[in-house]
N, C-alpha and C positions, 0 to 999 in steps of 0.2 A: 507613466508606466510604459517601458517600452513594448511595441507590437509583440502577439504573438505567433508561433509559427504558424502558417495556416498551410490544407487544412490540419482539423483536429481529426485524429481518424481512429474511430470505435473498431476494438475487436472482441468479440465474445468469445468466453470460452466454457461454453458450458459442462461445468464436470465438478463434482464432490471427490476424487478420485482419492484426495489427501485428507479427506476431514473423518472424523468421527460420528456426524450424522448425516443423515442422507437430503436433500433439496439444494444447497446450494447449485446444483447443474440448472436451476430454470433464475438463477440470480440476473443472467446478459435478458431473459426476455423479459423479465419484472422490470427490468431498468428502463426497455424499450417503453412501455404497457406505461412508464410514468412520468412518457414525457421528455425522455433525455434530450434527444437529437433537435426536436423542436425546442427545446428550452435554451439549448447552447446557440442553435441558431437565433430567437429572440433575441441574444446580445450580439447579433451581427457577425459572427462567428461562421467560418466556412466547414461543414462536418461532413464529411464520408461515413457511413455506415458499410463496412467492410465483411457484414455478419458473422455467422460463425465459425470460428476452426473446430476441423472433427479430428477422436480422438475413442481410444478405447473407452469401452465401457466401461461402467464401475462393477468388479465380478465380488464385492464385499466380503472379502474372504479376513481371517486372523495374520496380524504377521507372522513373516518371515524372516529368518536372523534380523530381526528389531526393527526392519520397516514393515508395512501397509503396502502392496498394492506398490512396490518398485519399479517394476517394469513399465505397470500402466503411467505411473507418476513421470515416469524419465520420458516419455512419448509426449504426453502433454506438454511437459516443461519445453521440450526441443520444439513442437511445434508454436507455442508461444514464443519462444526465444527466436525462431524464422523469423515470425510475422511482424514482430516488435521491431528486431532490427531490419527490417525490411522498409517499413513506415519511417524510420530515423535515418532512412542513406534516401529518402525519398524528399525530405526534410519536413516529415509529417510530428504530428505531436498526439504517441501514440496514446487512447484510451484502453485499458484493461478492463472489460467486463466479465468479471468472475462471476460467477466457480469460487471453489476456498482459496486460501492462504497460499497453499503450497506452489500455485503458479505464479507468486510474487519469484522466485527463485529464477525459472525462465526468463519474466519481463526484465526483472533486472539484472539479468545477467547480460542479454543485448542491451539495457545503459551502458553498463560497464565496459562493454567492447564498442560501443558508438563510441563513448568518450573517450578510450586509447586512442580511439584512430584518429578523432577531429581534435585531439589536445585539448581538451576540457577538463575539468574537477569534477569530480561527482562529488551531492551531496544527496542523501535519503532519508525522508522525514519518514517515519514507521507509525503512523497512527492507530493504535492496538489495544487492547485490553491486555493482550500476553506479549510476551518478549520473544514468543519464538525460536529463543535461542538451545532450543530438545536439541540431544541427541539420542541415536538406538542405547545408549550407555546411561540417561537418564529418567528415559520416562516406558513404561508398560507399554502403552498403547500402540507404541509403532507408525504413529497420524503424522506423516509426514508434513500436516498446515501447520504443525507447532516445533518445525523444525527448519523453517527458507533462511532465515538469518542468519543460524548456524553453519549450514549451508554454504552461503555466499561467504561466508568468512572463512570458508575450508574445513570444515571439520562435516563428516558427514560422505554419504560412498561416492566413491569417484567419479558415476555416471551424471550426478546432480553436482558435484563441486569444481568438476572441470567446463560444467556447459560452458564458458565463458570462452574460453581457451585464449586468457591473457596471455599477453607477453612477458613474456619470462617463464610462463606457466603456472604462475601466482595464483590465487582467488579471485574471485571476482571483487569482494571489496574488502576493506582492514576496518576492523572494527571503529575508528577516527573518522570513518566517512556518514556512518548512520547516527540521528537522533530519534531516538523512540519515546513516543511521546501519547499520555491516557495508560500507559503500564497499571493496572491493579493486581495482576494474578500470574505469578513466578511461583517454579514448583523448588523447594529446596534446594535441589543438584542444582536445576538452572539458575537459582539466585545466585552459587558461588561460581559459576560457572560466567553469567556476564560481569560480576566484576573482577573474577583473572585476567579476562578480556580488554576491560574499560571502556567497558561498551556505556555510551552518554544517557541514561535514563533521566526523562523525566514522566514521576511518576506521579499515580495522583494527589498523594498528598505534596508533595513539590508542586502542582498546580493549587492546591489548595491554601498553601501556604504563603504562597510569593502570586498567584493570580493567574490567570492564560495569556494575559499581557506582557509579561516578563518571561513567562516560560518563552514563547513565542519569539523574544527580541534575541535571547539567548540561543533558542533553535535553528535561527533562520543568519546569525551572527556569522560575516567574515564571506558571504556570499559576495560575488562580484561576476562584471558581463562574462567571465572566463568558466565558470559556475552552472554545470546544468542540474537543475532542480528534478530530484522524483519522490513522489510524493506516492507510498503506496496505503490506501484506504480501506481500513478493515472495518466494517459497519459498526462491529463487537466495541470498538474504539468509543460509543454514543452508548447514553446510561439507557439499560434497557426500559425505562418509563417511554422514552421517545421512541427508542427501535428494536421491538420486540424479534422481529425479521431476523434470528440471528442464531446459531445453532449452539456457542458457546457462550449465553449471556456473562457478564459479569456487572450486578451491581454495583454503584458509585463511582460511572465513569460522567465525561462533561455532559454540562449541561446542553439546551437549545441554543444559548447566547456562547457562554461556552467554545461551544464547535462552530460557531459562525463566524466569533473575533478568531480563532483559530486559521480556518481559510481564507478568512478576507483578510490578513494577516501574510499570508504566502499570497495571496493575488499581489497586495501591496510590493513584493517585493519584487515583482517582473521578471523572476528566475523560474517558474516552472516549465519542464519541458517534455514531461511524461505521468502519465497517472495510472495505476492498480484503485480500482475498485472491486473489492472479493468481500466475500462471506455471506452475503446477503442470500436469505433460507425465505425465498413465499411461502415455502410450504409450512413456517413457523410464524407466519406475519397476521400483521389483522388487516385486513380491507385495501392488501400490499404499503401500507402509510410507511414501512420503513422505507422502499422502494420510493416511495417519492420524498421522504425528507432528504435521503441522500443523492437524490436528483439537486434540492433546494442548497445543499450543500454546494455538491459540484459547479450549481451555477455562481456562489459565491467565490469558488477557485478560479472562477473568469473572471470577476471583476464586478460581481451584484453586489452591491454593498446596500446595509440596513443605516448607512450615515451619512449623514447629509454635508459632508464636509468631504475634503479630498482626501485623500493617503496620504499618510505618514508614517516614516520606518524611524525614531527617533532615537538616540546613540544608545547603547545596552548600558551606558553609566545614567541615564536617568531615572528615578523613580520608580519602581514597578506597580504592579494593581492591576485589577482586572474591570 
């Protein structure tokens, strides 16, 4: 597995500012509280703890023409989007400690302008219960964490869909760059909505049917050293038996085995080179456990493997199974 970039550098951000319920803002210090930085460090890993980026409050108010909380959202986003790409021109390999969903838009949106610049491919594994893919034209709520995908792919108001400020003036990404992957809960609109798109779902029953071994071979498919990997982590993504931590459960997502061949799976392929960790809610958790399985996770995206055998990425024409 080739080196990775060192160091790994944690940024918090703590804020609910896009979500529909209130605790994910204490998600960056639950993560602290379980372990993260010395866990990363245990596999010999060099980690910056970079604390937190500040940021307006959450003033909890009803949307306005069809977002939540705009303003506040668009502040955050830009200030993750700094700090992200800041750590990436430093040749850091940045951590996102969330907060919700919605500052997936920010962090990746500095991938997307690191990679113009250094000539790189983006690719982005989306691990999710939902797709993300809202817009103020589909959904009531106005909760802008159920809307960064859309977002990134241009659709959605200009203050969030330009952060990038690609060249040419494009999106930040085309729908061909993301695989979303634990999908169980699309509202209508947005089901016909990602596949006008051809946005690549793989959804639960697709893991159910073909295994997280084949999902996995297919996900991670056509990556090479030109390739940088971002993998953004939505706790909601783990079936709420294991991580109750989580403000928008969705029952019959992967299991504990599951989600482990899943990241030891991307560690195998020595392309990751940024991470989102969001949605994680203490104030929903029991005794913080989701906060540490998704430590136990992370550490698996380094390189902790439960097999007693090396890594193998073996050709996507073989065999599938979980």
């Amino acid at each position: 597995m080739p080196s990775l970039p060192r160091p790994l550098h944690l940024i918090g951000a703590p804020t609910d500012i896009g979500a529909g319920a209130r605790g994910a803002s204490m998600g960056p210090e639950a993560l602290r509280v379980a372990g993260l930085q010395a866990a990363l460090e245990g596999r010999g890993l060099h980690v910056v703890d970079g604390g937190n980026l500040a940021g307006p409050a959450n003033p909890w108010l009803p949307p306005v023409d069809g977002y939540r909380h705009l303003p506040q959202v668009v502040e955050w986003n830009q200030t993750v989007f700094n700090a992200v790409l800041d750590a990436l021109r430093q040749g850091h390999l940045p951590i996102l400690l969330g907060g919700d969903h919605c500052l997936g838009l920010g962090s990746i949106s500095a991938v997307a302008r690191h990679c113009a610049e250094a000539g790189k491919r983006l690719r982005v594994l989306w691990l999710d219960a939902h797709a993300d893919f809202n817009t103020s034209a589909l959904t009531p709520s106005g909760n802008v964490h159920g809307m960064p995908v859309a977002c990134l792919c241009g659709f959605g108001p200009a203050e969030l869909t330009r952060l990038a400020q690609m060249p040419g003036g494009g999106p930040a990404l085309q729908p061909s760059q993301i695989r979303q992957i634990g999908i169980r809960s699309v509202d209508a609109g947005e089901k016909r909505f990602v596949h006008e798109q051809g946005l690549e779902v793989f959804d639960m029953r697709f893991i159910d049917e073909v295994g997280m071994r084949q999902t996995m071979l297919q996900a991670l498919d056509g990556l090479d050293a030109d390739t940088h990997l971002h993998v953004s982590f939505d706790v909601d993504f783990l079936d709420p038996d294991i991580a109750p931590g989580v403000g928008t459960t969705v029952p019959g997502g992967p299991t504990y085995r599951e989600a482990q061949l899943c990241m030891e799976m991307i560690a195998d392929s020595g392309r990751l080179a940024s991470l989102d960790i969001v949605e994680l809610n203490p104030a929903l958790d029991v005794r913080n456990r989701t906060a540490v399985l998704a430590v136990d996770l992370v550490e698996s995206l380094f390189g902790k493997s439960t097999l007693m055998r090396g890594p193998t990425i073996p050709s996507r024409s073989e065999p599938g199974g979980s």
